[in-house]
N, C-alpha and C positions, 0 to 999 in steps of 0.2 A: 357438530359445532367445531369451528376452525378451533384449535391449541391458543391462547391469549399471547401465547411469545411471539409464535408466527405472524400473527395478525400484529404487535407492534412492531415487528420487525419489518415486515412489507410499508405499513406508513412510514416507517423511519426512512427506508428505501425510496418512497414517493416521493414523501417533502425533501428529500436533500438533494443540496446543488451537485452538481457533476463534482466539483472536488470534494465535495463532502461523502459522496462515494468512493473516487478513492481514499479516502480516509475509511471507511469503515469498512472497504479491501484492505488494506493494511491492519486493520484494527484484528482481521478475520483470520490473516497469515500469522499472526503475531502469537493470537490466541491457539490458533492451530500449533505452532511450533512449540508452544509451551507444554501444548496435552501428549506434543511428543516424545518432548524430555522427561516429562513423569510415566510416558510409557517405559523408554529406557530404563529410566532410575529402577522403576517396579518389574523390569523382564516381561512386560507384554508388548511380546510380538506384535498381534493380530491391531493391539490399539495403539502401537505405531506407524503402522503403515498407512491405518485409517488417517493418522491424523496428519502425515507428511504425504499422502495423497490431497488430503483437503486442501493443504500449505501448497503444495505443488500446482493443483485447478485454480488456485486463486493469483500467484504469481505467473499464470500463463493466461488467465482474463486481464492481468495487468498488462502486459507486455501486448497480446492482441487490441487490446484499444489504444494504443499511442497512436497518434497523426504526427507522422514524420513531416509532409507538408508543412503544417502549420504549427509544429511545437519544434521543431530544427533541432538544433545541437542539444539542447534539452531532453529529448523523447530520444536521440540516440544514445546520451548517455543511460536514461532507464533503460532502454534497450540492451546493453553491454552489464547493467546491474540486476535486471532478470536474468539474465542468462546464466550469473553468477550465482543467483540466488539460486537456479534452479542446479545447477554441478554442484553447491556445499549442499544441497537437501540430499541428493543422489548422495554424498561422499560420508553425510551425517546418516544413513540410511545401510548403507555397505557396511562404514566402520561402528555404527551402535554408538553414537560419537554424539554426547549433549551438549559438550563443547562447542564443538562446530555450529551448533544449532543457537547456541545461546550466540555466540559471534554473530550470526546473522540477525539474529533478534535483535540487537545493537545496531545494527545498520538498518534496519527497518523500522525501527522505532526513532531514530534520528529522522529517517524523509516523510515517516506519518508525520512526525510533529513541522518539519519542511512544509509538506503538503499543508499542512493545519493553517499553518503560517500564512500561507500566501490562499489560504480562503475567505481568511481572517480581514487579508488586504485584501483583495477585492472585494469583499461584502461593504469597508473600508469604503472603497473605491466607488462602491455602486453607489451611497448614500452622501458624498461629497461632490466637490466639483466635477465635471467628467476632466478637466485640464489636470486638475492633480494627478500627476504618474505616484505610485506607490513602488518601492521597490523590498526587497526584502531585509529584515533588518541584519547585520553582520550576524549573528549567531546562527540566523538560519542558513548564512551564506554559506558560511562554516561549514556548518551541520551536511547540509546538500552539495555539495563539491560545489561545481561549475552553473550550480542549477541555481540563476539569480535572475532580474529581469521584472519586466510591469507583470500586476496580476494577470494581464492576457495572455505571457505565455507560459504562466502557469495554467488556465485553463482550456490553454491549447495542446499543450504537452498529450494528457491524455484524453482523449474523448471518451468517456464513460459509457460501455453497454452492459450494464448490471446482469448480473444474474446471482439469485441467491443459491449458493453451495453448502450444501447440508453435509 
């Protein structure tokens, strides 16, 4: 008999739209990076690395599924913000450093909720006129630097190929 979490986790996986996956990659790095700071905190080694490896597979399925093509200057800046995410994991991992990890959990939890935003708006988008452009509202503009735009290119930014990281 499959485990009951697994099996709603894969339905959760089925039914959600491409950004609604990445959101619960963000959701996944997020939570990773937390069970790493309680490694820290508590001097386990062994369930650090486990859990800034998981942080690690998951910010590198993000940054693998961008479409540079079709999400432009948007997908390049994720691109430049992987890249960053994954030298503070290395630097939070060197130095034993919760700091550094809680800082990026601030910056990850600003673009899940970005991300959130502009799923929000095209679910928005899908159910009203196709003419209505939706764009993102100034907090998320904020929140996400330079990443603003109709919901298409947020759902172009990244093309989602899931895989569940245990």
């Amino acid at each position: 008999m499959k485990h009951p979490a697994l099996t709603y986790r894969q339905l959760s996986v089925e039914g959600a739209t491409p950004l609604g996956l990445v959101v619960m990659l963000y959701d996944g790095a997020i939570a990773a990076f937390l069970g790493a700071i309680d490694a820290i905190e508590t001097h386990n080694i062994e369930k650090k690395c486990h859990h800034l490896d998981r942080a690690l597979a998951i910010i590198i399925q993000l940054e693998g599924t961008l479409n540079f093509e079709q999400g432009g200057e948007i997908a390049q800046n994720l691109a430049s913000f992987y890249a960053f995410a994954r030298a503070q994991t290395m630097k939070a991992n060197i130095e034993n450093s919760a700091d550094v990890l809680r800082a990026l959990i601030e910056h990850l939890t600003t673009l899940r909720d970005a991300w959130r935003e502009g799923e929000r708006r095209l679910a928005s988008q899908n159910t009203s006129s196709p003419a209505n452009e939706h764009h993102l509202t100034p907090q998320a503009e904020k929140s996400a630097g330079d990443y603003s735009g109709t919901g298409n290119d947020w759902e172009n930014a990244g093309t989602v190929r899931f895989s569940i990281v245990e």
